[in-house]
Every structure is written in C-alpha cells, then in structure tokens.
N, C-alpha and C positions, 0 to 999 in steps of 0.2 A: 044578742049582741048587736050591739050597733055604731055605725062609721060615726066618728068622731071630726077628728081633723089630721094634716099634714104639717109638721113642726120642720121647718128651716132656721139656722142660724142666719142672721147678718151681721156684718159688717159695719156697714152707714146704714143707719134706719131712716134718715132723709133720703135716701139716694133709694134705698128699699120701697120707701114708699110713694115718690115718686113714681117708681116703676110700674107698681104693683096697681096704685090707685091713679093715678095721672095719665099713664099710657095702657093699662091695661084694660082699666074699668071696675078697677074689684072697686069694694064700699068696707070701712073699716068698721066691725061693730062691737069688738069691745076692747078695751087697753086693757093691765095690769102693770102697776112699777112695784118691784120689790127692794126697797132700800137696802134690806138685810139681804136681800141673795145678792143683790147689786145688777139686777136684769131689768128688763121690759117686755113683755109679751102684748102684740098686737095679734088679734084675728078678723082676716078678713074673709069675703065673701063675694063668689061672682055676684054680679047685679041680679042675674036671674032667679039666685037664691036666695036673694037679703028679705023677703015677706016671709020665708019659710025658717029664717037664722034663728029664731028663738023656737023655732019646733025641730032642731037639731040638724040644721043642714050642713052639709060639711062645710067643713070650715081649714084656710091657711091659717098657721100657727107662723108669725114670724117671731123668734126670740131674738133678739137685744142684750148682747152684754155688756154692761158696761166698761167691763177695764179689758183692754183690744186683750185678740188671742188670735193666733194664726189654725186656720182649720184646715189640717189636711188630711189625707184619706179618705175623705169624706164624709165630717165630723161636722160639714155645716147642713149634712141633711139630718134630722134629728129622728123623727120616729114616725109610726102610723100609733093613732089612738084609736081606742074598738070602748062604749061602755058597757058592762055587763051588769045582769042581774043581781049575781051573787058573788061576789071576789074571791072568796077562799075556795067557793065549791068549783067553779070556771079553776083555777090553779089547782085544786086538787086531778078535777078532771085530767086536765093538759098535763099534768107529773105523772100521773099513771099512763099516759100516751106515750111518755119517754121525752117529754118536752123540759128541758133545765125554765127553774124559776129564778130567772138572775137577781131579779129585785122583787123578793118576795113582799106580799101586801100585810107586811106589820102595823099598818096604820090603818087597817080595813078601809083603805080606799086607794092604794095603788100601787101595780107590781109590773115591771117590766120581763117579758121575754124576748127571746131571738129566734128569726126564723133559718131556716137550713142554712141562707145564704147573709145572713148577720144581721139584715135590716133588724132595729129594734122594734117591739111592739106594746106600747103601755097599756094596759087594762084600767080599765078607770071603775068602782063601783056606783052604780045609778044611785042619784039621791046623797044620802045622808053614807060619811062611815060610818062600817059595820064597828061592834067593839071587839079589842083585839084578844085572837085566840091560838092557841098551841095548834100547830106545831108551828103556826105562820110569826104568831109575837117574836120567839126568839130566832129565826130563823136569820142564817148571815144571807148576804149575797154572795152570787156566784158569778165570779167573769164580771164583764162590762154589758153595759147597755148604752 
C-alpha cells in the first residue's frame, strides 16, 4: 500500500489557492475539471516534494464544487487515499478483518472504507482497473463515505 494524497473540500478555490500556493509555498501539479460531475480537483505539493511528485509523493487534494454547498460536520475534509496492489484482494482481506466495505470496488479501481472514528479511506487500484468480478460487481454500498 501506498500514501496517496489528502482530499479537502473548498469553498473559493481563488481564495484556496492563494493560501495554499501564495502564502504557503505549496506548487500546484496537476488540475482536473469535470464538466459532468461539475467539480475541479487541484493537487498540490510542498516545494520540497514537487521533483519527487510524479514518483508518488503525497499530495493535497483540493476539490472544487461547482454549484456552492454548505459543509458541515466536517464534510469539507474529504478522505485519506492509500494505492494498493490488488483491489478486491486488499477488500476481501479488510472484510474478513470485520472492516465494512462502504463503497465496494465494482469498477476494479475504487472502494471506500471507514476507520473506527469515521474518517473515510479510498483504496485506489495501482495502474490500470482490474475487470470487474463477484462478489465486488454487484455489491451495493453500505453507509456513507
């Protein structure tokens, strides 16, 4: 397994990434906009890590929604990401631990869990997804993530 990144929600992604980049020092190294989800996904990187950014170094996840939403509970912290090996065999593992699969990996490439105390945890499969297989294809989700 390996540390991926830290996903936060914003608000203002100018006022976000002033912060973040302007006074903080991060370095921004890859955008996504997705017109159909209606988001933006920026990730950044302390300076100290950005030669190492494309050999996996951790990375902040700011997501961007487009159409406002008030976040409370704590809904603008989004997840920790981990990428593993094998997706179904990591979830099969963790199920027989007694760990719920809230968003089981139907798409052999990503399933969330939750730890004791709620935080979510996305599993990401390295590479390419896997093709999708029983019991994981039909499986519903469970709870929130």
């Amino acid at each position: 397994m390996r540390y991926l990144h830290t996903m936060i929600r914003v608000a203002d992604l100018d006022a976000s990434l002033d912060f973040f980049l302007g006074k903080l020092g991060m370095v921004e190294i890859r955008r996504f906009d997705s017109e159909q989800g209606r988001f933006t996904l920026v990730y950044l990187a302390a300076e100290e890590d950005v030669r190492s950014a494309d050999a996996g170094a951790p990375l902040l996840e700011l997501t961007y929604n487009w159409d406002p939403e008030a976040y409370t509970g704590g809904r603008n912290f989004g997840h920790l990401a981990y990428e593993v090996e094998d997706i179904y065999a990591s979830c099969e593992r963790l199920q027989k631990a007694g760990v719920v699969i809230n968003r089981p990996p139907r798409d052999g490439r990503m399933a969330f869990i939750r730890t004791p105390d709620g935080i979510s945890i996305e599993l990401l499969q390295r590479g390419k997804a896997l093709a999708p297989q029983e019991p994981w294809a039909s499986a519903q989700n469970v709870g929130t993530w």
